[in-house]
Each structure stands twice: as C-alpha cells, then as structure tokens.
N, C-alpha and C positions, 0 to 999 in steps of 0.2 A: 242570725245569718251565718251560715256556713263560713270558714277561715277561706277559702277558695275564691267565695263570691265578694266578700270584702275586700279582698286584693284588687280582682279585675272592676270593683267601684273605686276602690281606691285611684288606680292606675289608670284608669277608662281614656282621660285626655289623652296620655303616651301611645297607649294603643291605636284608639283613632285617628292621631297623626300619622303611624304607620301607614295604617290603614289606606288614609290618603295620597301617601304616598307610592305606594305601590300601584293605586291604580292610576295615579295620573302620569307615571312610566306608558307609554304607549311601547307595546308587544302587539301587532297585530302580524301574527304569524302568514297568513296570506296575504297581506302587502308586504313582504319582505322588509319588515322596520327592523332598524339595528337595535338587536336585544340588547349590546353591549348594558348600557342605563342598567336595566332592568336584571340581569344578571347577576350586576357589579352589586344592585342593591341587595337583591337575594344571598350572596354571599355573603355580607359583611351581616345581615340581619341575622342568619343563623351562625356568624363565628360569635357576635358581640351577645346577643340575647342567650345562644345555645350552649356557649361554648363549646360550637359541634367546629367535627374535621371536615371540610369541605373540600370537594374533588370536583371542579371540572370534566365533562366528558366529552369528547368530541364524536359526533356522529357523521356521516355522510349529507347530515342537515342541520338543524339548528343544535347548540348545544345541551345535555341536559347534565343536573346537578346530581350531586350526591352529597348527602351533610348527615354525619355520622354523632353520636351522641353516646357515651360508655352510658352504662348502668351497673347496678352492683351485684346483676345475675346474670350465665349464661344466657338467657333467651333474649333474642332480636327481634323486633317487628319491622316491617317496612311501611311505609306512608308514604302514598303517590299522590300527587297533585301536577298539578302545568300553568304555567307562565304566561303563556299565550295565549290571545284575544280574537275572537271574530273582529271584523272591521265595523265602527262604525257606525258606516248606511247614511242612512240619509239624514241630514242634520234637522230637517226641517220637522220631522215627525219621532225629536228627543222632545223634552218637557224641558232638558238642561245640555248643560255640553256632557258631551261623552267622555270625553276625555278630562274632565274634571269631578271629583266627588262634590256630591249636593246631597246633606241631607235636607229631607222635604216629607212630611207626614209619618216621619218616624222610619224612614224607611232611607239604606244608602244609592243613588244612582249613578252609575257610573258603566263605560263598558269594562266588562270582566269582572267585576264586583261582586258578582255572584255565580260566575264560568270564567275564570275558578279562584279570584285571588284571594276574595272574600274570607271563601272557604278553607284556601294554606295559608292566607294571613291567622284563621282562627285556628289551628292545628299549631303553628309557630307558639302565640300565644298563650295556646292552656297547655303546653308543655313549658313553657318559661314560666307561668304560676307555680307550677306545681316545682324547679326546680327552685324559685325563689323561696317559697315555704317550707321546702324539704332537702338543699342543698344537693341530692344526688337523684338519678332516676332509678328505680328499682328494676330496671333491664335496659338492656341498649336497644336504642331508634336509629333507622337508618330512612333518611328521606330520599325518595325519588321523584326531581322533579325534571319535566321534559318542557319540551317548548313548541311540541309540534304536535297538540292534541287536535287541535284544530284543523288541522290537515292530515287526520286519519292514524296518529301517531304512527306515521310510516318508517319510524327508524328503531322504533322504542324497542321490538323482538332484540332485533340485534344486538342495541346497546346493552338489555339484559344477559342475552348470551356472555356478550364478553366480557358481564360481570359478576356471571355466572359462581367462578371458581375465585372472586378475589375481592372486591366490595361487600357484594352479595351474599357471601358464599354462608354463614352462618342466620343467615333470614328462617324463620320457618313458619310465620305468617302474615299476612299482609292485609292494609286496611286502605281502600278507597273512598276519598272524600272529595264528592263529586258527585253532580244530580241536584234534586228538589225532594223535599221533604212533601207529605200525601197533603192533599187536600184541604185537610182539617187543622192544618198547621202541628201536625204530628212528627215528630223525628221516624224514621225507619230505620231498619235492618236489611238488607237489600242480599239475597244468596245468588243471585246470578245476574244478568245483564243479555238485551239481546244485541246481535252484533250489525254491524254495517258494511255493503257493499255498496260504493257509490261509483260512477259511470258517467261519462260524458257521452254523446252521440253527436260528430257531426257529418252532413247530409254536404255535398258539392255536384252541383249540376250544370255547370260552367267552368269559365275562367272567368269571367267578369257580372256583373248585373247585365242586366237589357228593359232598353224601354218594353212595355207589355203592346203598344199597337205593334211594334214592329217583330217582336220575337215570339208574341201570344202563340199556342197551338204550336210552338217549333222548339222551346225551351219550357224545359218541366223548370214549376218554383221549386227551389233547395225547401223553402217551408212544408209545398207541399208533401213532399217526398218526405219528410222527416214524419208527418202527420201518417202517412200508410207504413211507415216502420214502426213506429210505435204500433200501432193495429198488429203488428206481426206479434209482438212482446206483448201485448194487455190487451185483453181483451174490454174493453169498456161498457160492456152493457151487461156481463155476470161480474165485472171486477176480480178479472182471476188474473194473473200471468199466465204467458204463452210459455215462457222458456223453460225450453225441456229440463224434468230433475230439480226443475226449481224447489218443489213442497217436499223432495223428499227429504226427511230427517225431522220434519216440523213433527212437537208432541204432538202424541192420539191417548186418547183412553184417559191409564191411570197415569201416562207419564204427567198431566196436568195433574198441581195439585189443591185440586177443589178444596180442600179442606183450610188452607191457607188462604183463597180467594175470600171462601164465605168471611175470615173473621177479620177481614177489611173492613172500612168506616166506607159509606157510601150517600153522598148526599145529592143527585141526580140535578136537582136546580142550582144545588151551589155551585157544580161541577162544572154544568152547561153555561153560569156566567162567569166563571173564570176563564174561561176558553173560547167566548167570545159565538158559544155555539147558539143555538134556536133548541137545540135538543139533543141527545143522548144515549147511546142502546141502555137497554137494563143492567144490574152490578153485575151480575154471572159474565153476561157477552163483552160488559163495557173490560173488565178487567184480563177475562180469555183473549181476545182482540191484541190488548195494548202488551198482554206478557206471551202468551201463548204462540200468534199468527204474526207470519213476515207480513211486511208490506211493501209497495212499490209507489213511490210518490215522485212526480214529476216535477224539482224542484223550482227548476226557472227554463224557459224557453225563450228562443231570439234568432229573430230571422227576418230581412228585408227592414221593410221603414214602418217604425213606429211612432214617427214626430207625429206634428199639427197637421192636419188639411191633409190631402191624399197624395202620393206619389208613386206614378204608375211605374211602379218597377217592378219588374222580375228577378227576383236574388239567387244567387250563382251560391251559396252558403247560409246554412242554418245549423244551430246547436241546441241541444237538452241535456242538462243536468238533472241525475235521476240517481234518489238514494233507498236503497233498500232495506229493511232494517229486520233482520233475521235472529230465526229461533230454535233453539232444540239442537240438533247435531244438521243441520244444514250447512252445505259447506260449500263456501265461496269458491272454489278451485271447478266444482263441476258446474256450479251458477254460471261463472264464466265461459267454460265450454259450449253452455248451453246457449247461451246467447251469442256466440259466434260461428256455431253450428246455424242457430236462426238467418245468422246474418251474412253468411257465407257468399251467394250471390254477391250482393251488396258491396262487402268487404275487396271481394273479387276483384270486380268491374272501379272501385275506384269511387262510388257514388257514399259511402258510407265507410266513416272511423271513429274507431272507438279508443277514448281514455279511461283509463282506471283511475281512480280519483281516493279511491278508500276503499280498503280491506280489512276490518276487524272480525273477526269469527264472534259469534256467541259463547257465552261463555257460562257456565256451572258449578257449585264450590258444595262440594256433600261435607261442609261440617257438622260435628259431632253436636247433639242434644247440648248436651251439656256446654259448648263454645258458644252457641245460637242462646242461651238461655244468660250466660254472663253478657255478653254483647246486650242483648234485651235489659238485664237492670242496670248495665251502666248509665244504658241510654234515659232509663226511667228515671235514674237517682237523680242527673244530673237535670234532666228540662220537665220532667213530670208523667210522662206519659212515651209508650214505644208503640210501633206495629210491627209485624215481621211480614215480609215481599218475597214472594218466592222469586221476581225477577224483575230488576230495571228496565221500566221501557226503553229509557235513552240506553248508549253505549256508551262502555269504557273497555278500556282494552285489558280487560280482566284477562284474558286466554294466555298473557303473558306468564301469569303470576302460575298459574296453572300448570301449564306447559313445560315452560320453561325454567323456572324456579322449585318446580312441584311441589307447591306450599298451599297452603287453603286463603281463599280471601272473601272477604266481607267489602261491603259499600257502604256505607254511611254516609248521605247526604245530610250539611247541612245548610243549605239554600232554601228558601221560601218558594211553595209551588206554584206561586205565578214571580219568577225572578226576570221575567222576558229575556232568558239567555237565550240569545244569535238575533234578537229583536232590538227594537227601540227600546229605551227607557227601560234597560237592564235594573236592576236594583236587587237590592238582598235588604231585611229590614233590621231595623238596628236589635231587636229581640234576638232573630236566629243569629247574628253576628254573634252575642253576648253566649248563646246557648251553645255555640259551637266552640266558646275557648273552652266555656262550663265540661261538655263533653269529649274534649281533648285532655282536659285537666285528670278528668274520671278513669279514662282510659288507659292515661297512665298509671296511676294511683290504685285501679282494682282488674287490670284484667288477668293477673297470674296471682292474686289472693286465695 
C-alpha cells in the first residue's frame, strides 16, 4: 500500500469527524443562515491542518475565504470550492436528517456532503497528507472559497477582480472541484462547463384574489396569463424557445467534439435507472444534448390554491422559476434582451415582472495536450481509471477563472453521480470521499514533475 493511502487509513477516524462536522454546520445560502459557525470553522481548519494564511473577504453578500499555503516554487494553483448549501426540502422524503451525517450502506448522507463540502473537505485533506509526509508543498495553493454558489455565485466576478492584483495575483491555474463523477463511477477531467441563466416570471391581474362566480369572465387568472407567456418563450410542441438570439452561439459542426463524446463509457439501462427515467436517447445525442444544446426547464411554478378540496378562486398573482442552462458562446446579456423585447407589452402594462435569479456564462479552458494528459494520470494513479469531458453539464462559474484571472482551469469532480445534490437524500459514498483526498494528495505531489 502506497505511504499516502496508509496515512488517510491510519487517520480515517480524524477525518471523518471533520467530515461531520462541517456538514452539520447548517450554510444554507438561500435561507439566509448565519455562516458565522461555518466560516469560523473553515478558518481555523485551514490555519490548524494547513498551516495556511487566511483572509476574509467581504463581498456585497455572503463572505468568501481565501487560505493561502507557501510552497517551495514559484508556481501557484488556485482551488475553488463553496460553503454553501441548498435548503433542505422537505424532511419527510430524507431516509435521515439532513442536517446530520449518517453513514448508511457505505455511502455519507447529509445536505451538502456532496455540493460541495464533501468535496473541499477532501481537497483540505489530501493536501494535509501530503504536507504531513512531506513537511513542505512543492508549490503554493491558494484556496478560494465562496459561499454563494448556490445563489448563482453573484458576487464571486467581483470579489475576483479585487483580488485580481493582490491575493490572486501570481495564480496561473486553477482547479474546480465540484460536480459528479460519470456514470461508471469514473473520476473525470472536465475542459468546460455549460453556463446558467435563471429567471423568475411574475404574472399580476389584480390587486386582490376574487371569488370565480362573481369575478368569472371579468377577471383574467394571474395562472392563466402566466400559462400564454410562457407560450410566447417555448414553444411546447417542437421544444424550441421563442426568445429571440437565444441559439445564437450554440456549437455547430466541428465546433462539437465527436471524438471526445465517442470515447465516453455509455451504458443506456444503467443510465436510465439512475435518473429515475423509462428511457434514454442513444450515446451520440444522449451526450450532444447534455454538453452541446442549452436548455429551458421550468423549475417550479405557483399560482392561486393548491391545498385539499377545491377553492373557487381567482388569483390576482402567479410565478415561475425558469433556469436555462447554456452552451458555446451564448451570451446571457442578449438572452436577456431577448426575452424582454418578447415581453415588452406585458412588462409595459404592468401584467408581467421579471427577476434575474442567475447569470453564469459558459465557459471553455483550451489547455495544452500535454496539461489534459498529466491531469489524466494523476487522476488514474491515484483512483484507477480517468475519462476526459469536453464539457460539464452542471455549472460552475468557470468564466471567472477565464476571464478575469486569464488562467486555464480544469474540473475535477469528485462526488458520486447519483449524489442527489439540490434533492433528498444528498449523499457522497464513503469510496469517492477516500478517492478524493487520494487525488488531492496526487495533485499536489505530480502536477509540475
């Protein structure tokens, strides 16, 4: 057994208390929970375990960290990860409480366990192996963590900016851990990511409700009206969007690339019951579909009375939550024009408002043969086996790194791909936990050999 993996057997209890503890810190970024807890824990875990500098950041919203780590060469890496939790939900369709870890068939449940604490718990970890065995890092790590992933990381641009020229400033590439590993229980290499635009719509036809005998025929439902705006935006019977400019930017041709789809692992029935489906397009379209084409999914809708038994009423108010998730050089700036141009009448008159909810662009990282190909055997040394992705279905707000830093970045999830992140019965299993300090450790250890 490798000197690495003896460690984290050795030390496994320590860890998993960690473990525990971070996720039973409730962060749930959209109820407004005080991160303070979770913060305070975050910090003292990377000064005590890292002997890293840690910098508070304050944004125009939740705070995010910075925890710095010397090494004994010029080259910096950054490592992003987030604190922050979806809510949740509804307690009656957990297996366990959410807000406490349970292990339970080898596998951890908790929320956030696997989006994302799981994952910068194990990144914390196989850089602390590797400093415990080897007393120094053979380059400096800079971590970046936020706390507002989960609300579109709507402040993250900025905070990068201003840390541009002074935290930041000697970064020159960046690693994302975050996502789900393929299918097959395969670690990936992820070169891009599609991006998200998410929207609210709400519909007002009143000031008030009205009984339906007395206002029927004299009062439009807020429901209904929101049902012939959506008809404006999607078309439902081709499945296309209406909104103008929407496709433009989406790849065509060779900008796909086929040759990276084909040498995916595809197993069409295993596929179809992990995702709870009946069935499946074939691996060409299944994979074009999820990396290639935006989509427009109507997250939740609500409007008038949906208790027991009927209640005749007419609603003066209805809303839809709608998230987009985009590809290629599509660009949320004229998306949005587009759909307010749709809605222009609407917007007009008072009957129809719109919130912005999330804006991440998609994102692309052209690294070099030779960086895609070390990334590829670290990942193999360390868990057995790698795939390379030309693009994450899910988002991260890669365009940062890009952009703004103009550095190359990679993804590497390691979460199990049915982790049910934003669902019930979240979980990450106790293998990829292990496999992900394994590959944290590795990464320090060989990626500038």
């Amino acid at each position: 057994m490798a000197q690495e993996a003896e460690y984290i057997k050795a030390h496994y209890s320590k860890f998993e208390q960690l473990l525990t503890q971070f996720v039973e810190i409730r962060s749930v970024s959209n109820a407004d929970d005080d991160m303070t807890a979770c913060i305070d824990f975050l910090k003292t875990t990377f000064e005590k375990l890292l002997n890293a500098k840690v910098t508070l950041v304050k944004t125009a919203g939740l705070p995010s960290l910075v925890a710095q780590i010397n090494g004994t060469s010029n080259h910096t890496v950054l490592f992003y990860g987030h604190y922050d939790t979806m809510p949740g939900g509804t307690r009656d369709l957990w297996e366990t409480d959410p807000f406490k870890l349970t292990l339970k068939n080898a596998r951890y449940f908790g929320r956030g366990v696997g989006d994302n604490k799981g994952q910068l718990m194990a990144q914390i970890l196989g850089i602390y192996t590797y400093i415990q065995l080897h007393g120094t890092l053979p380059f400096n790590v800079a971590f970046l963590v936020e706390g507002e992933e989960e609300r579109g990381s709507v402040n993250l641009k900025t905070t990068v900016s201003s840390l541009h020229e002074t935290l930041l400033k000697q970064v020159e590439l960046a690693v994302v851990v975050d996502g789900s590993i393929n299918q097959n229980d395969e670690h990936v290499v992820r070169l891009g990511n599609r991006g998200l635009f998410g929207f609210e719509l709400i519909t007002k036809t009143g000031e008030n409700d009205n009984h339906s005998g007395n206002a029927g025929n004299i009062m439009t439902s807020a429901a209904i009206k929101l049902v012939a705006v959506l008809r404006k935006l999607y078309d439902f019977d081709e499945q296309r969007v209406l909104i103008p400019n929407f496709y433009q930017g989406v790849p065509q041709g060779k900008e796909i690339k086929t040759d990276l789809l084909e040498a995916l692992p595809f197993d069409k029935e295993q596929i179809s019951s992990q995702m709870g489906l009946k069935t499946i397009p074939d691996k060409m379209e299944f994979y074009q579909r999820l990396m290639y084409q935006p989509t427009f999914n109507i997250a939740g809708i609500n409007g008038g009375y949906t208790g027991k038994g009927l209640k005749t009423v007419i609603p003066h108010q209805a809303n839809v939550k709608i998230d987009c998730r985009l590809v290629g050089n599509q660009n949320i700036e004229i998306i949005r024009k587009g759909l307010e141009t749709v809605l222009a009448a609407e917007i007009q008159s008072g009957e129809v408002s719109i919130n912005c909810l999330g804006a991440i662009p998609p994102s692309t990282s052209d690294l070099s043969k030779s960086l895609i190909d070390t990334f590829a055997a670290i990942i193999k040394k360390a868990t057995g086996s790698v795939v390379i992705e030309p693009v994450m279905a899910g988002t991260v707000p890669n365009y940062v790194w890009t952009e703004v830093l103009k550095v190359p970045v990679v993804t590497i999830p390691y979460a199990n791909y049915d982790q049910h992140n934003h669902a019930p019965n979240e979980n990450m299993t106790k293998k990829d936990f292990i496999d992900g300090i394994k590959i944290s450790y590795e990464l320090v250890n060989s990626l500038f050999k």
